[in-house]
C-alpha positions as a Markdown table, in Angstrom:
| # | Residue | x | y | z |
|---|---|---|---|---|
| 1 | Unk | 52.8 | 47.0 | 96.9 |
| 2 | Unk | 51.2 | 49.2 | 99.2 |
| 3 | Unk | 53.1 | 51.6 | 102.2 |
| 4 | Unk | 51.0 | 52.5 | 105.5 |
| 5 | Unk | 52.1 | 54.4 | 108.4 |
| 6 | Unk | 50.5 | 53.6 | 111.5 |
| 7 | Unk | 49.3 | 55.4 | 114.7 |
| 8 | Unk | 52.9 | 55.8 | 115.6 |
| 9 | Unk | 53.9 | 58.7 | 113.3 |
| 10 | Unk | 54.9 | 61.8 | 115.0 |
| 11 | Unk | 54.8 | 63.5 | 111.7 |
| 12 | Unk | 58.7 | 63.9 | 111.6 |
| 13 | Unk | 58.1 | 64.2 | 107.1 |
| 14 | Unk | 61.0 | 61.8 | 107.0 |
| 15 | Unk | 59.0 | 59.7 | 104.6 |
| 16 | Unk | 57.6 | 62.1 | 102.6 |
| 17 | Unk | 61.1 | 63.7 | 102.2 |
| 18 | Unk | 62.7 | 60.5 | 100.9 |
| 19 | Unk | 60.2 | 58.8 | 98.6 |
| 20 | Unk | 57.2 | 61.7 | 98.2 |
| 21 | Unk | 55.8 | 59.6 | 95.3 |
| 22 | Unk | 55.2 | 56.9 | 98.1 |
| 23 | Unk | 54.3 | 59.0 | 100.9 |
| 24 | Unk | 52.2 | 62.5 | 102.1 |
| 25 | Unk | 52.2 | 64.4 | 104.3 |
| 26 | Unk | 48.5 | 65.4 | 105.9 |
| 27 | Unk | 46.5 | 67.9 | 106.7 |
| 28 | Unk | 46.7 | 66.1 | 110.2 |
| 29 | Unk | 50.3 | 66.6 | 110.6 |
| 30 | Unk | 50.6 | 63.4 | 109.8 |
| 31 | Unk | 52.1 | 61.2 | 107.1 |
| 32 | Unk | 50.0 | 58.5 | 104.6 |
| 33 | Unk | 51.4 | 55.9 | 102.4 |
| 34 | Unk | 50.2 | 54.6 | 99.5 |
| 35 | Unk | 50.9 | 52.4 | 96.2 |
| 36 | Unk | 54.6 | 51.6 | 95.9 |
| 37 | Unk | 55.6 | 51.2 | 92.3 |
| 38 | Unk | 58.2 | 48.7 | 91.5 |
| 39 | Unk | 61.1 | 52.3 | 90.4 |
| 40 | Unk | 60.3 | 53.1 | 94.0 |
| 41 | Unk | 60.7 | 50.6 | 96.2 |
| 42 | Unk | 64.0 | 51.2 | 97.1 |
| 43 | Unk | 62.8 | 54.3 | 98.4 |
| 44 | Unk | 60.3 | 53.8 | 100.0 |
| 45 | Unk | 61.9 | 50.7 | 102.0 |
| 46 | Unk | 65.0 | 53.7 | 102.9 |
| 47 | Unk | 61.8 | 55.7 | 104.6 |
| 48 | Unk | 60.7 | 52.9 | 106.1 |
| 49 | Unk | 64.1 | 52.0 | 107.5 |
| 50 | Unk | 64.8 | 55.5 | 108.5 |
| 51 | Unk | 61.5 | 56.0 | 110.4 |
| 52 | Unk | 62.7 | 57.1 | 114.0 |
| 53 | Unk | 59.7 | 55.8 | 115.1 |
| 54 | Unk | 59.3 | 52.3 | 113.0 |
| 55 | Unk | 56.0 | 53.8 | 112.2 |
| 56 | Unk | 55.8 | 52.4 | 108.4 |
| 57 | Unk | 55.6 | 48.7 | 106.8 |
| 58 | Unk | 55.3 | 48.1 | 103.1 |
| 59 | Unk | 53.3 | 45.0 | 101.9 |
| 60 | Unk | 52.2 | 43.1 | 98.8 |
């Protein structure tokens, strides 16, 4: 599984607070996903459903 945030993000570190295995935070400001391994997904689907901005969607 795979995370990506899009265009979006205001950079809030929600993401990378909650699942930072998932998740960065970038030099831009900005957050960047990444692989999802199976002991995270829970996590990393409570970022994306905490994102005040619905920036984030996880995908196979």
């Amino acid at each position: 599984m795979n995370a990506t945030v899009n265009e979006n993000c205001i950079g809030c570190g929600l993401c990378a607070g909650t699942c930072p295995v998932c998740f960065t935070m970038g030099d831009d400001g900005l957050a960047h996903g990444g692989e999802v391994p199976a002991n995270q997904l829970a996590s990393a689907q409570d970022a994306r459903d905490g994102c005040p901005v619905s920036a984030i969607s996880i995908e196979e």
